[in-house]
C-alpha positions as a Python dict, from the first residue, in 0.01 Angstrom:
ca = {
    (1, 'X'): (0, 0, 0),
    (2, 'X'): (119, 352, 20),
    (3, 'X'): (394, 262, 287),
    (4, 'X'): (500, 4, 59),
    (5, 'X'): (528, 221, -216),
    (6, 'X'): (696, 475, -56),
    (7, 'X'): (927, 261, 94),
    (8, 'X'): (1029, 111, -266),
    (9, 'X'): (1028, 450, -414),
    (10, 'X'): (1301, 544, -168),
    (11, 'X'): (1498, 257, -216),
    (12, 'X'): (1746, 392, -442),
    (13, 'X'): (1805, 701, -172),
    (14, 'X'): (1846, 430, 91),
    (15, 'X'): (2110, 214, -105),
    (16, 'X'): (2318, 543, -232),
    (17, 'X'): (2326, 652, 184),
    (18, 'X'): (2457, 304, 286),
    (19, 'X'): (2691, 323, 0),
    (20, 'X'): (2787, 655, 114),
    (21, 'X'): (2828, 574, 478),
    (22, 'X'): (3127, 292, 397),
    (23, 'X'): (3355, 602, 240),
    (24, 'X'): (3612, 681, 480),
    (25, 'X'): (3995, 822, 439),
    (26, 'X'): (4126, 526, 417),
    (27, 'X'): (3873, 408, 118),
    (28, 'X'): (3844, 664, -137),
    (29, 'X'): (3793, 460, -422),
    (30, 'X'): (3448, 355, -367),
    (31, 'X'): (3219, 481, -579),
    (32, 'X'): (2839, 512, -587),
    (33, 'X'): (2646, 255, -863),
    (34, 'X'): (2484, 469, -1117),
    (35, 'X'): (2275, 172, -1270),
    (36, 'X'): (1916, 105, -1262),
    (37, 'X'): (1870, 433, -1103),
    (38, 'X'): (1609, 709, -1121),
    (39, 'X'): (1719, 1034, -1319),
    (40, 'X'): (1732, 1227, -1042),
    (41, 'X'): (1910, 978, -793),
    (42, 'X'): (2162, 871, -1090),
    (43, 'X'): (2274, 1224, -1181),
    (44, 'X'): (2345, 1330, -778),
    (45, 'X'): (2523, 959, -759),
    (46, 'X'): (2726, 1087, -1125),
    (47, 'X'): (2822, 1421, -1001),
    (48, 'X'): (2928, 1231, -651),
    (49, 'X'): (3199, 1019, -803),
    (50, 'X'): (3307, 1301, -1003),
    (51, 'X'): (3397, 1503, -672),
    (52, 'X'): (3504, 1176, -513),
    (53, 'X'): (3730, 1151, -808),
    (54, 'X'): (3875, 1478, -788),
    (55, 'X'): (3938, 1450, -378),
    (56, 'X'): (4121, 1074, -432),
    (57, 'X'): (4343, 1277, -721),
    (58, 'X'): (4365, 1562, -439),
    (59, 'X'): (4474, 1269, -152),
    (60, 'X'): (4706, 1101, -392),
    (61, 'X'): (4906, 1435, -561),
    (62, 'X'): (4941, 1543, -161),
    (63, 'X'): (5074, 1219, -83),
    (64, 'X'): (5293, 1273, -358),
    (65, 'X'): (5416, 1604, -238),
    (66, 'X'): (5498, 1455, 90),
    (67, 'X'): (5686, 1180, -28),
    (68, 'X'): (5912, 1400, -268),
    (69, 'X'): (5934, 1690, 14),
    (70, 'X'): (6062, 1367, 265),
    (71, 'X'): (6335, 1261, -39),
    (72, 'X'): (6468, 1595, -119),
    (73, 'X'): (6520, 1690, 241),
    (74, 'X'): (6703, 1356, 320),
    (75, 'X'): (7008, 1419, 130),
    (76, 'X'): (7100, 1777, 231),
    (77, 'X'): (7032, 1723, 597),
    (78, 'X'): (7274, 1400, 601),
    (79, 'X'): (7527, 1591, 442),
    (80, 'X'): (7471, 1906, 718),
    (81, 'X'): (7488, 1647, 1005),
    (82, 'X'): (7816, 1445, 841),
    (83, 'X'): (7997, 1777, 817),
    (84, 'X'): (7922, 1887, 1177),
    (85, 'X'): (8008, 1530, 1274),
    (86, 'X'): (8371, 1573, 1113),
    (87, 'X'): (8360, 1896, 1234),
    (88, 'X'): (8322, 1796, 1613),
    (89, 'X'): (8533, 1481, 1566),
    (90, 'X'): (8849, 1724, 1501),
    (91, 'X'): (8802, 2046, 1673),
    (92, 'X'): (9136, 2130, 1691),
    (93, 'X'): (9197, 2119, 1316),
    (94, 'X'): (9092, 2498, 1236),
    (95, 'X'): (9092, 2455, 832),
    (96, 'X'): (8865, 2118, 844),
    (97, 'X'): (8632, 2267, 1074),
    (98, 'X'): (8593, 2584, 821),
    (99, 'X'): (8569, 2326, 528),
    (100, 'X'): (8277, 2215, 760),
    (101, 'X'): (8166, 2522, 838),
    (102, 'X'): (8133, 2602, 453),
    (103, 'X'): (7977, 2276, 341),
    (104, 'X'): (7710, 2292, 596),
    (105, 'X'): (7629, 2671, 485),
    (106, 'X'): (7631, 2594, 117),
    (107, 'X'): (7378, 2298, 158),
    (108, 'X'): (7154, 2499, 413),
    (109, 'X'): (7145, 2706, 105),
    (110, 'X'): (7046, 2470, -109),
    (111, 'X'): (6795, 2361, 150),
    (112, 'X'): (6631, 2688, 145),
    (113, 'X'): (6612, 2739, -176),
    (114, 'X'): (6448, 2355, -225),
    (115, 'X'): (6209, 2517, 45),
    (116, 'X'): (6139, 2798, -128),
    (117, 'X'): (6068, 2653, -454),
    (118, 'X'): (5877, 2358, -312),
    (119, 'X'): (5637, 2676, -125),
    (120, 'X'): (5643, 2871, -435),
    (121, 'X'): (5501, 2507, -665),
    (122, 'X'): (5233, 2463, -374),
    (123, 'X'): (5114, 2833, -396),
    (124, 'X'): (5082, 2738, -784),
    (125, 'X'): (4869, 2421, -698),
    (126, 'X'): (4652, 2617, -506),
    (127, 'X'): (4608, 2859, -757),
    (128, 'X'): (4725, 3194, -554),
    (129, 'X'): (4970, 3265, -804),
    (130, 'X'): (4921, 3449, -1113),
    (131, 'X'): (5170, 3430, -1342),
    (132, 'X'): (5326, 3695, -1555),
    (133, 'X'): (5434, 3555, -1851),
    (134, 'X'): (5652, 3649, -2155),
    (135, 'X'): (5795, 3506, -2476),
    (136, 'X'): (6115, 3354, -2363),
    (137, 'X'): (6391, 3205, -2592),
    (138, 'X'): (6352, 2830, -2441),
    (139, 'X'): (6709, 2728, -2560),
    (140, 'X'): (6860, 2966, -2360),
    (141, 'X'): (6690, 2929, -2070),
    (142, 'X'): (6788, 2562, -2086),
    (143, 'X'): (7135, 2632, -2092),
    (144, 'X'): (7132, 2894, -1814),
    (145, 'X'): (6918, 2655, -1596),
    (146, 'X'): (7223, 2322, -1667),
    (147, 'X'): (7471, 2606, -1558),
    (148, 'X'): (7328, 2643, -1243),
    (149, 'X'): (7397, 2247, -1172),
    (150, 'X'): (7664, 2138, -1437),
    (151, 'X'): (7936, 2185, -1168),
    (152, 'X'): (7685, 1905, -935),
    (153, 'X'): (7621, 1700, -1198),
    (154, 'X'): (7982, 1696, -1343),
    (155, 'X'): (8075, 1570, -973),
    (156, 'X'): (7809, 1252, -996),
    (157, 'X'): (7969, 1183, -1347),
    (158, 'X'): (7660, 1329, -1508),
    (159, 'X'): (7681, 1456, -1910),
    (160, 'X'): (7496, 1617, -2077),
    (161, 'X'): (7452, 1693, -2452),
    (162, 'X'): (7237, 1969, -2592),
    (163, 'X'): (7266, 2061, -2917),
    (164, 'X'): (6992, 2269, -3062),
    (165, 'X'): (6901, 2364, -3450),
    (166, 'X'): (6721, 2687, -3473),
    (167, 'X'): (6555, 2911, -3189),
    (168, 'X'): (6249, 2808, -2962),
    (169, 'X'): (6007, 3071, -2818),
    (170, 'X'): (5758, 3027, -2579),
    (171, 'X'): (5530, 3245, -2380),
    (172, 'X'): (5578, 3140, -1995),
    (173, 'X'): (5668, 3272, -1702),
    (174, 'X'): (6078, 3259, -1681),
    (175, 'X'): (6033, 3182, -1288),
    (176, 'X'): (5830, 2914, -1286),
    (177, 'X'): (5969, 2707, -1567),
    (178, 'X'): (6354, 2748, -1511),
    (179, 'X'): (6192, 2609, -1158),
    (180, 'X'): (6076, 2320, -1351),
    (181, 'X'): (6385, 2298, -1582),
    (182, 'X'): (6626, 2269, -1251),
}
């Protein structure tokens, strides 16, 4: 009688550990039941699938990251390789091979500074940065940050119309959010 009872009294502890035992990587989603359960054994199997629900955000946002890093990078690096190919294909022509010579440092450039701000966002994620913030006139911040790519969008046939009434503050860090606006 007492094994018995034991044993059904530790049922519940039983079924959460097999439950447990299928989560791998490549299942995230599973979650413990939270029905029928003792007290105790329901609010351990509650505050469970609230940190397996915080790690699955965690897996997909860093999934995410990868993907955009991958997509951002693709771009500049075909253009550094196409202008090195023209480069090599006429190495007699002095004024192409500059041309080259410039495109491929201006997108390195742009490369680093993608880098930089892609380091910069993580650091943010993570929570290592604290930001210094001030009250910012948001219009003008918007305008400086379409300056900095009017001339790239103008060449993709990109417009843009911005025509504000009134002023906009806003207390933020100028950094971070003409980061965002670009």
């Amino acid at each position: 009688i007492l094994w018995v009872s034991i044993r059904s009294g530790m049922r519940p502890l039983i079924d959460t550990r097999d439950q447990i035992v299928k989560i791998d990587v490549d299942n995230l989603s599973v979650r413990l039941a939270t029905r029928n359960l003792p007290v105790e054994i329901h609010d351990i199997n509650e505050q469970f699938n609230a940190l397996m629900n915080r790690l699955e955000d965690s897996f997909v946002r860093e999934q995410q990251f990868s993907a955009d890093v991958s997509h951002e990078l693709r771009t500049p690096i075909a253009e550094i390789r196409s202008s090195a190919e023209v480069a090599l294909r006429w190495p007699d022509d002095i004024q192409l091979g500059n041309e080259s010579l410039q495109d491929i440092l201006l997108t390195t450039r742009r490369m680093q500074h993608l880098v930089n701000n892609l380091f910069a966002l993580a650091k943010c994620d993570d929570g290592k940065v604290v930001l210094e913030t001030n009250q910012l006139e948001l219009v003008e911040l918007i305008r400086d940050s379409w300056k900095a790519v009017k001339e790239s969008a103008e060449n993709k046939a990109l417009v843009s119309s911005f025509q504000p009434e009134g002023r906009f503050q806003i207390c933020s860090s100028r950094y971070e959010l003409q980061m965002i606006l670009l």
